[in-house]
Structures are given as structure tokens and as C-alpha cells.
ROMI-731999 format. One record per atom (N, C-alpha, C): atom name; x, y negated, z negated. Coordinates in nm, 4 decimals, always signed. Example, Ala and Ser with C-alpha at 12.3 -4.5 7.8 and 13.67 -1.06 7.14 Angstrom:
% residues 2
(node 'N', (+1.3190, +0.5690, -0.7800));
(node 'CA', (+1.2300, +0.4500, -0.7800));
(node 'C', (+1.3200, +0.3300, -0.7800));
(node 'N', (+1.2850, +0.2250, -0.7080));
(node 'CA', (+1.3670, +0.1060, -0.7140));
(node 'C', (+1.2900, -0.0030, -0.7870));
***
This chain:
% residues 111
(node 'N', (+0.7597, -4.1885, +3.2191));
(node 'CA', (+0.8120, -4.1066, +3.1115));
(node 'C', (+0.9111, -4.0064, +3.1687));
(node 'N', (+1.0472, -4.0016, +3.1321));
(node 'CA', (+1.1358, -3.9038, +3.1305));
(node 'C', (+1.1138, -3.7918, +3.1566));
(node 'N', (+1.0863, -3.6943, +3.2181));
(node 'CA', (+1.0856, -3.5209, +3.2407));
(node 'C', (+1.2097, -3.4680, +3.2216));
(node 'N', (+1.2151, -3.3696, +3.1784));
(node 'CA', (+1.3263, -3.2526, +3.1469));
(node 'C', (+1.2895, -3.1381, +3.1697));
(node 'N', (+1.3876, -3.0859, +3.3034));
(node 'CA', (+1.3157, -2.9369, +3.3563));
(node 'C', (+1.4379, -2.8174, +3.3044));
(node 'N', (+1.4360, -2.7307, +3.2133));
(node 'CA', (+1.5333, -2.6305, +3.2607));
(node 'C', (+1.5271, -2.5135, +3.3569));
(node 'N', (+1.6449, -2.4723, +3.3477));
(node 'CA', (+1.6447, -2.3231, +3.4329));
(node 'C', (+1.7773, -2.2453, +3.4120));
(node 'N', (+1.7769, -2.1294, +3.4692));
(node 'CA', (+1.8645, -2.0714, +3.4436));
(node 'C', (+1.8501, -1.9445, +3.3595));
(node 'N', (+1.7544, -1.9373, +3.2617));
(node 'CA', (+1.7434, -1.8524, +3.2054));
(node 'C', (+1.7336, -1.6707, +3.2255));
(node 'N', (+1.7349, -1.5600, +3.1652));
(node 'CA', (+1.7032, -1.4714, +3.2051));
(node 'C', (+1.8194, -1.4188, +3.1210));
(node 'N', (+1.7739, -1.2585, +3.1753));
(node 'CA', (+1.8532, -1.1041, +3.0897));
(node 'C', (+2.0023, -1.1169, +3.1047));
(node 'N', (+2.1061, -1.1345, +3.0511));
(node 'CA', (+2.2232, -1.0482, +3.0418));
(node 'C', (+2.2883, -0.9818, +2.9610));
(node 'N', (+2.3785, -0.9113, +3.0105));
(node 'CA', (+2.4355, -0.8076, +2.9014));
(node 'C', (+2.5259, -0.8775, +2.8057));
(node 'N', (+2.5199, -0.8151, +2.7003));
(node 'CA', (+2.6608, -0.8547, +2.6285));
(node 'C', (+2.8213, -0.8679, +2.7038));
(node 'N', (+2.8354, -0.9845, +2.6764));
(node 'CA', (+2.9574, -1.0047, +2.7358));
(node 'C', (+2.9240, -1.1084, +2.8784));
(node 'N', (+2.8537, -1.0573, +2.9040));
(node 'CA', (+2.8183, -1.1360, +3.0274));
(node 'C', (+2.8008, -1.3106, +3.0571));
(node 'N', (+2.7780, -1.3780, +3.1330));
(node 'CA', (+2.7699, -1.5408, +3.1775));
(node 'C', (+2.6236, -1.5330, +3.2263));
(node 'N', (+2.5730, -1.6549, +3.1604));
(node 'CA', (+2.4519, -1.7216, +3.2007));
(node 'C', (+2.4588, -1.8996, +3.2386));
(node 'N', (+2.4452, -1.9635, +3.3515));
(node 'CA', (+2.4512, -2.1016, +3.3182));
(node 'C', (+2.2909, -2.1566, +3.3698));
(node 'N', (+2.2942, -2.2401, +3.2580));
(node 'CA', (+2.1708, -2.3525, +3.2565));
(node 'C', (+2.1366, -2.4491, +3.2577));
(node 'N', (+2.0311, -2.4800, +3.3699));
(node 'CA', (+2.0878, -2.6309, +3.4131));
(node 'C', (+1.9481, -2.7177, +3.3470));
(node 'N', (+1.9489, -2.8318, +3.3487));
(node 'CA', (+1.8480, -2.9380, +3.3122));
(node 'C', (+1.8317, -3.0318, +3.3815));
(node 'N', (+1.7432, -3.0105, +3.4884));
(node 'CA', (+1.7160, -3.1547, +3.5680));
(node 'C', (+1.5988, -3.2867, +3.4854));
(node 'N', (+1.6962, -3.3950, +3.5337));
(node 'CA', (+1.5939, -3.5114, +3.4576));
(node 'C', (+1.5184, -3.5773, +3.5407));
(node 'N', (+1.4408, -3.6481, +3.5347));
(node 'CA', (+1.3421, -3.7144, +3.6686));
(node 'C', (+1.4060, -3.8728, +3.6877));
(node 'N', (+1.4946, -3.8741, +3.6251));
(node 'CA', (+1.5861, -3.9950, +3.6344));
(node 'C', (+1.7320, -4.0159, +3.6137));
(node 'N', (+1.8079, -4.1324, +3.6463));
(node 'CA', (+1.9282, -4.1025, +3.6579));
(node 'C', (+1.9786, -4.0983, +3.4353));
(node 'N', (+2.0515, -3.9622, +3.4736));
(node 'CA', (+2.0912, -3.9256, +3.3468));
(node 'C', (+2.2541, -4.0175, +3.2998));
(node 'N', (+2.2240, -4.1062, +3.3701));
(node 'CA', (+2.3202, -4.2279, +3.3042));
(node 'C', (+2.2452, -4.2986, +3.1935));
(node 'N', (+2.0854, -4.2645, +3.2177));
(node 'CA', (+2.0460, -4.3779, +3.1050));
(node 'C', (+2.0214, -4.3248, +2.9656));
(node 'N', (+2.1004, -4.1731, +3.0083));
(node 'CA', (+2.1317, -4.1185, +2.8370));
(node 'C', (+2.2557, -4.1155, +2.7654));
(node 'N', (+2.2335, -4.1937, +2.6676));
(node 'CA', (+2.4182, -4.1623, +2.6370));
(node 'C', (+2.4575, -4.0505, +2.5589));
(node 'N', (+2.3740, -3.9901, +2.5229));
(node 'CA', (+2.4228, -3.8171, +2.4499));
(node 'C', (+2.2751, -3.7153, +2.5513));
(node 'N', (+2.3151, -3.6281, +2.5647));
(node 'CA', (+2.2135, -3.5473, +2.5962));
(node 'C', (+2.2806, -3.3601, +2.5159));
(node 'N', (+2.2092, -3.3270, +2.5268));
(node 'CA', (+2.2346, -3.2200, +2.4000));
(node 'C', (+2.0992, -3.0616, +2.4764));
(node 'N', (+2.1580, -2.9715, +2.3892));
(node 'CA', (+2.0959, -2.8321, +2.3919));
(node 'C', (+2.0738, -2.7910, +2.2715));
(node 'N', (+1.9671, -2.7314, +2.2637));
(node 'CA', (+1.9054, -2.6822, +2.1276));
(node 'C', (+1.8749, -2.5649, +2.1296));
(node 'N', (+1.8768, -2.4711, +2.0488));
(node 'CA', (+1.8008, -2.3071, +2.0728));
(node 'C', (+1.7467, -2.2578, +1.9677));
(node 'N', (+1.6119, -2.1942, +1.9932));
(node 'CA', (+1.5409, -2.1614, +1.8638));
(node 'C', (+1.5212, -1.9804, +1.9212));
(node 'N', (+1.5694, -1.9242, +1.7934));
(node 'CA', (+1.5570, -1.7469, +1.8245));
(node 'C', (+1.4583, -1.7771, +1.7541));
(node 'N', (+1.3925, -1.6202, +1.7974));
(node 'CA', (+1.2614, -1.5607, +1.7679));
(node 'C', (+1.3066, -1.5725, +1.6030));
(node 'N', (+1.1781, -1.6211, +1.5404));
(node 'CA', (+1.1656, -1.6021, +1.3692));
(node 'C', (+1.2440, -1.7175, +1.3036));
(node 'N', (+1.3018, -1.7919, +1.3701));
(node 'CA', (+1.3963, -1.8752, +1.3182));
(node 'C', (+1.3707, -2.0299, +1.3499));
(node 'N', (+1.4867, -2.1433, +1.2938));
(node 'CA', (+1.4145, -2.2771, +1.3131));
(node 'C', (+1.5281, -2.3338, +1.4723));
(node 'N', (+1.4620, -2.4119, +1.4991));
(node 'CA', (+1.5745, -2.4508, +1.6337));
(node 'C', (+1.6983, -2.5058, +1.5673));
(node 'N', (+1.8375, -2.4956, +1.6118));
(node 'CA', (+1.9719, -2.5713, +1.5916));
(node 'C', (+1.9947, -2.5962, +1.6896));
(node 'N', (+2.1144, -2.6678, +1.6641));
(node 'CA', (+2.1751, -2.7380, +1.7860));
(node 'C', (+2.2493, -2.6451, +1.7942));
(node 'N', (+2.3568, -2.6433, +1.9910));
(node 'CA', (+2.4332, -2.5826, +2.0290));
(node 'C', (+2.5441, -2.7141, +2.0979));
(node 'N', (+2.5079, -2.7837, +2.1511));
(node 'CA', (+2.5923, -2.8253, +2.2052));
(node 'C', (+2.5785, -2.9787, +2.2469));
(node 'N', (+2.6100, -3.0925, +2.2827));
(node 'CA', (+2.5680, -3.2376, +2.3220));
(node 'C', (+2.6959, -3.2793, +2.3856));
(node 'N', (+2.6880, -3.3950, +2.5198));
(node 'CA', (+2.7835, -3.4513, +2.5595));
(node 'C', (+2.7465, -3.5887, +2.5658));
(node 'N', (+2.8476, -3.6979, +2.5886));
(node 'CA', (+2.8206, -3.7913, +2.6260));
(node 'C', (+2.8253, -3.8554, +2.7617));
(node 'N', (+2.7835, -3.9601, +2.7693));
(node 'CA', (+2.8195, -4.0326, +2.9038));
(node 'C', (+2.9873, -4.0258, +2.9304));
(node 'N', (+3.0408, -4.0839, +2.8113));
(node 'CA', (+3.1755, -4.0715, +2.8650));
(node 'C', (+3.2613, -3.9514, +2.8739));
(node 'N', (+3.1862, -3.8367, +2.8990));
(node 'CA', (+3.2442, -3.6937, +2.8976));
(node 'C', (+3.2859, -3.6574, +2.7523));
(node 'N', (+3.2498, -3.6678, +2.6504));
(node 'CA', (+3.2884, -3.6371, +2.4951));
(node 'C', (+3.2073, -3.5272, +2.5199));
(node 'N', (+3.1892, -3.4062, +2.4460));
(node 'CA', (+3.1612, -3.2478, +2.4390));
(node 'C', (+3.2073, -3.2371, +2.2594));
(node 'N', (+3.0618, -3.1624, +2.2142));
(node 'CA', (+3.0906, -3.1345, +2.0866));
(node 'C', (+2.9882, -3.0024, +2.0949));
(node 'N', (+3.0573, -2.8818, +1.9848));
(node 'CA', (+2.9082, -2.7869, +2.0270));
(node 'C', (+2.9486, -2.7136, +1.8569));
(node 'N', (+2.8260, -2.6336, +1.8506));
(node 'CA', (+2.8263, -2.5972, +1.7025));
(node 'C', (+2.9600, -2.4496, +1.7124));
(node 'N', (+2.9530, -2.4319, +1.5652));
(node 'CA', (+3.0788, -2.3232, +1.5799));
(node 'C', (+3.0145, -2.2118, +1.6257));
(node 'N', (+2.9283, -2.1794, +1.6315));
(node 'CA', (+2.8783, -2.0474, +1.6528));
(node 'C', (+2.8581, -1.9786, +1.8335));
(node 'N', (+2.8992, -2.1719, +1.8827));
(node 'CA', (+2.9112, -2.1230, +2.0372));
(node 'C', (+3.0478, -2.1601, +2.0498));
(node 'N', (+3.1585, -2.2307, +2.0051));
(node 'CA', (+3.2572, -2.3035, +2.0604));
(node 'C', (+3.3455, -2.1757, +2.1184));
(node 'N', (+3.3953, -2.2214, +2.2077));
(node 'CA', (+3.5183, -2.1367, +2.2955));
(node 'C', (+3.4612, -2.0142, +2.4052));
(node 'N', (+3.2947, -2.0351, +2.3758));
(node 'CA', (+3.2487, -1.9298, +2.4657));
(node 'C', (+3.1531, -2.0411, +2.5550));
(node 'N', (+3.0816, -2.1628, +2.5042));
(node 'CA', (+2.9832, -2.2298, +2.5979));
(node 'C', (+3.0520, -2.3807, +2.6405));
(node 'N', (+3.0447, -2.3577, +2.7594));
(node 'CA', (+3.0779, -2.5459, +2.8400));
(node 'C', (+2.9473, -2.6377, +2.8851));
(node 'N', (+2.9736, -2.7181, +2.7841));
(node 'CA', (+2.8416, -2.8345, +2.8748));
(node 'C', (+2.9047, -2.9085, +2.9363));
(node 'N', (+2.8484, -2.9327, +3.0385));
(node 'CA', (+2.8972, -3.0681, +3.1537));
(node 'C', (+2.7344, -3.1627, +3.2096));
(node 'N', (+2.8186, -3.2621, +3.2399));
(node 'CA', (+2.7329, -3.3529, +3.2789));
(node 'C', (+2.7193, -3.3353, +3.5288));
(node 'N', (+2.6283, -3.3309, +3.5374));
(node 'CA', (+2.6434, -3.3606, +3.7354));
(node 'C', (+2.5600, -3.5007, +3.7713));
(node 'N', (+2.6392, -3.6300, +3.7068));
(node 'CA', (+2.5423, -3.7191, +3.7826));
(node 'C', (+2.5253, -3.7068, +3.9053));
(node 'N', (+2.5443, -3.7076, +4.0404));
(node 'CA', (+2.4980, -3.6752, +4.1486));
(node 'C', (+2.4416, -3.6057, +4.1818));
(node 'N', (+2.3793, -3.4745, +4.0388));
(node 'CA', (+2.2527, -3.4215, +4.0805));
(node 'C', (+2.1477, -3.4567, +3.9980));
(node 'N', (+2.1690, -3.5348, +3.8952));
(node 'CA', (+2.0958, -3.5885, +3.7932));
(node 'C', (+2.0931, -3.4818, +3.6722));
(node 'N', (+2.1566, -3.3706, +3.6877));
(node 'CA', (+2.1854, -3.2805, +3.5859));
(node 'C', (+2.2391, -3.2143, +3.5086));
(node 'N', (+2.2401, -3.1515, +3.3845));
(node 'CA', (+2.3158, -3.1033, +3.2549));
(node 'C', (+2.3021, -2.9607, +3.2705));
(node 'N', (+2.4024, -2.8851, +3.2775));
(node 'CA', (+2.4670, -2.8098, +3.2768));
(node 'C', (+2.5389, -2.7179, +3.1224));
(node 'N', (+2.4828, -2.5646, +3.1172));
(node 'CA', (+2.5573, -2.5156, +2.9702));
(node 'C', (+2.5790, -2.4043, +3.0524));
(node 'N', (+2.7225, -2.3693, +3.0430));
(node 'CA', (+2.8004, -2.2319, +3.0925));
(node 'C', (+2.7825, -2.1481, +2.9393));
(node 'N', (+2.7194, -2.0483, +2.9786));
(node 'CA', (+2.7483, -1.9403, +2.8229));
(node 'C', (+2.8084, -1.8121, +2.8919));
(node 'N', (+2.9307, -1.8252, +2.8462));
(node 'CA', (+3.0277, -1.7160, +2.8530));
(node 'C', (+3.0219, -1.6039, +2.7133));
(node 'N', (+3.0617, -1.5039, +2.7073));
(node 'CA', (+3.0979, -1.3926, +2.6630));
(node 'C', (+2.9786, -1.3484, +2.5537));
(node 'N', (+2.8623, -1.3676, +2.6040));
(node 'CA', (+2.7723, -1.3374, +2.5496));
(node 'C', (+2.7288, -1.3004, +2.4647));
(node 'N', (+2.6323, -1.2872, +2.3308));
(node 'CA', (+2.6638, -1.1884, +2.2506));
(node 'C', (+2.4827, -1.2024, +2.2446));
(node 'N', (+2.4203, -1.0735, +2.1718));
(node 'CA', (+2.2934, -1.0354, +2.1513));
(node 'C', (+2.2352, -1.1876, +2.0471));
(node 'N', (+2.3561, -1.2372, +1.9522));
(node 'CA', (+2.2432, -1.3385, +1.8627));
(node 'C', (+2.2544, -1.4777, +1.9258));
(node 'N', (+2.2730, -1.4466, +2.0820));
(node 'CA', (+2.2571, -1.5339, +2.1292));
(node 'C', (+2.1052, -1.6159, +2.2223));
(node 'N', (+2.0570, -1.4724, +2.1643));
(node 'CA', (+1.9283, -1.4527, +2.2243));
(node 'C', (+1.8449, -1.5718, +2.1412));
(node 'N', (+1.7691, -1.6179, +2.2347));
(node 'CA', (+1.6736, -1.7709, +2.2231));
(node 'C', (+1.6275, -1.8060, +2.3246));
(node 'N', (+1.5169, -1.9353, +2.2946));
(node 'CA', (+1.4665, -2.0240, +2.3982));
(node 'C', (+1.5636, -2.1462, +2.3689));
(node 'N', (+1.6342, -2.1748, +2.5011));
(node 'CA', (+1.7274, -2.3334, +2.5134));
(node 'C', (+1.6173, -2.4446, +2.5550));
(node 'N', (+1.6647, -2.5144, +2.4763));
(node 'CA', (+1.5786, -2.6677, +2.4932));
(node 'C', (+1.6757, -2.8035, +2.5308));
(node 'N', (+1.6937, -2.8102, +2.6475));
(node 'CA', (+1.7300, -2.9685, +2.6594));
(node 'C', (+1.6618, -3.0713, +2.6312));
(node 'N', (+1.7448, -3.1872, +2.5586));
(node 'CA', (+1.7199, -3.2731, +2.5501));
(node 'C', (+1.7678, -3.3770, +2.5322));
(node 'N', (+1.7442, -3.5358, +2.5193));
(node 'CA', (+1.8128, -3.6210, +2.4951));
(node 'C', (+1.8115, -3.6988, +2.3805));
(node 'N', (+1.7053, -3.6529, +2.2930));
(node 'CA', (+1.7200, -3.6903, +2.1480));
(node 'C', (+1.5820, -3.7364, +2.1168));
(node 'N', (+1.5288, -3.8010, +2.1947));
(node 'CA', (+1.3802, -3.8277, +2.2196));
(node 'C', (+1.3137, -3.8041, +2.3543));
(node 'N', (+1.3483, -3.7126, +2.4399));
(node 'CA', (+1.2826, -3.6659, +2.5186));
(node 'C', (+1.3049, -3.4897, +2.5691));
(node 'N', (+1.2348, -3.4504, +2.5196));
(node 'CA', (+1.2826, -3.2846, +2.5581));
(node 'C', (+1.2002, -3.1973, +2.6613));
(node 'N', (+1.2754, -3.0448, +2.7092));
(node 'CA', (+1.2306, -3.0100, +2.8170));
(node 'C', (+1.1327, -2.8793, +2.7565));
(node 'N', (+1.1005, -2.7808, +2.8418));
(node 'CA', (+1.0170, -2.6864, +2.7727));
(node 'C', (+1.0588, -2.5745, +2.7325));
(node 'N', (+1.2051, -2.5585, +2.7527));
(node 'CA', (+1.3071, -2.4577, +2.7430));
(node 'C', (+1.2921, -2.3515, +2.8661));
(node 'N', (+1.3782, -2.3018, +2.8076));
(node 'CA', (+1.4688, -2.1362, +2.9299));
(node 'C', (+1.4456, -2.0602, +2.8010));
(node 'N', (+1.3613, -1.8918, +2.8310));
(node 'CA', (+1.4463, -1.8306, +2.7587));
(node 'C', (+1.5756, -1.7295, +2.7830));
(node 'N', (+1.6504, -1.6846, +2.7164));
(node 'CA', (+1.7667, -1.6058, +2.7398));
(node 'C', (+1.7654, -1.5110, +2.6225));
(node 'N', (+1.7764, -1.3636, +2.6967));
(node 'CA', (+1.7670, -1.2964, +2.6500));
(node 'C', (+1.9274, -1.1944, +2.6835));
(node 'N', (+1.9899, -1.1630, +2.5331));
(node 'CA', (+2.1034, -1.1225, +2.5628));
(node 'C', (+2.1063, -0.9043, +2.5259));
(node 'N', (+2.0844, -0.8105, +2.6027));
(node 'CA', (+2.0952, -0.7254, +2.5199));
(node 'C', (+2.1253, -0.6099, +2.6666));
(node 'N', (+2.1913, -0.5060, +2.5697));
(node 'CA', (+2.2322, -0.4144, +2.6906));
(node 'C', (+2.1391, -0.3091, +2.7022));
***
């Protein structure tokens, strides 16, 4: 069975960069979308962001122009750059690949 580990998580300020990575216990070629999810406190999880195998990148509006997902096959892992931070960005991130997910990061954004 598939594992999904994140990391990365933790405090920054507004404005600030956090990146988070997702290691899989297998080669992440045998996903063809893999994706990030985030559920804030009180609220239901959405999506943030998904790529494909063939490098396609799609992410919701509420992150676009501030978060980069990338793919590292040679480390077996997924990657979300969150740039310019903002407080309602605050959540637990959940990788996953659509049917297999990890236990999340949380990130907490506040000054």
C-alpha cells in the first residue's frame, strides 16, 4: 500500500515562504495527478493545487501566483512552495493522489 509522508510544515509570518514536501514509498511516476488539499480549523477540506506526470500545474484561485507545485522524481517527491503568505492560509495540508493520502502538515500563518 502506497504511503504519503508530509513535511514542511510550521509558523510563518505573513508574507513569508513555507515549502512542503510529500514523500511517497514508491516511484511517484505511478501517479498521474497528485494534488494538495487543506482543511482550516472549522471548515471543510478544498483543494489547492494538483500536477501531472507531464508537468501540467493547476491550483485554486485563492493560491494562484503565490504557490508552486512541482514534481522531484529522483527523490520520489511533491513539492508546494507557498509564497507571500497570508493568515487564511492557515490549515492542515494533505497530500495526495486521489486515492491515497498522507496525514498532513500543519501551517500556521500569523504574526
Amino acid at each position: 500500500q502506497v504511503q504519503l509522508v508530509e513535511s514542511g510544515g510550521g509558523l510563518a509570518k505573513p508574507g513569508g515562504t513555507l515549502t512542503l514536501g510529500c514523500r511517497a514509498s514508491e516511484s511517484i511516476c505511478n501517479f498521474p495527478v497528485m494534488a494538495w488539499d487543506r482543511q482550516a480549523p472549522g471548515a471543510e477540506r478544498t483543494w489547492v493545487a494538483r500536477i501531472t506526470t507531464g508537468g501540467n500545474s493547476y491550483y485554486a484561485d485563492s493560491v494562484k501566483d503565490r504557490f508552486t507545485i512541482r514534481r522531484a522524481y529522483n527523490e520520489n517527491k511533491m513539492y508546494l512552495q507557498m509564497d507571500s503568505l497570508k493568515p487564511e492560509d492557515t490549515a492542515v495540508y494533505y497530500c495526495h493522489t486521489g486515492s491515497c493520502w498522507g496525514q498532513g502538515t500543519q501551517v500556521i500563518v500569523s504574526s
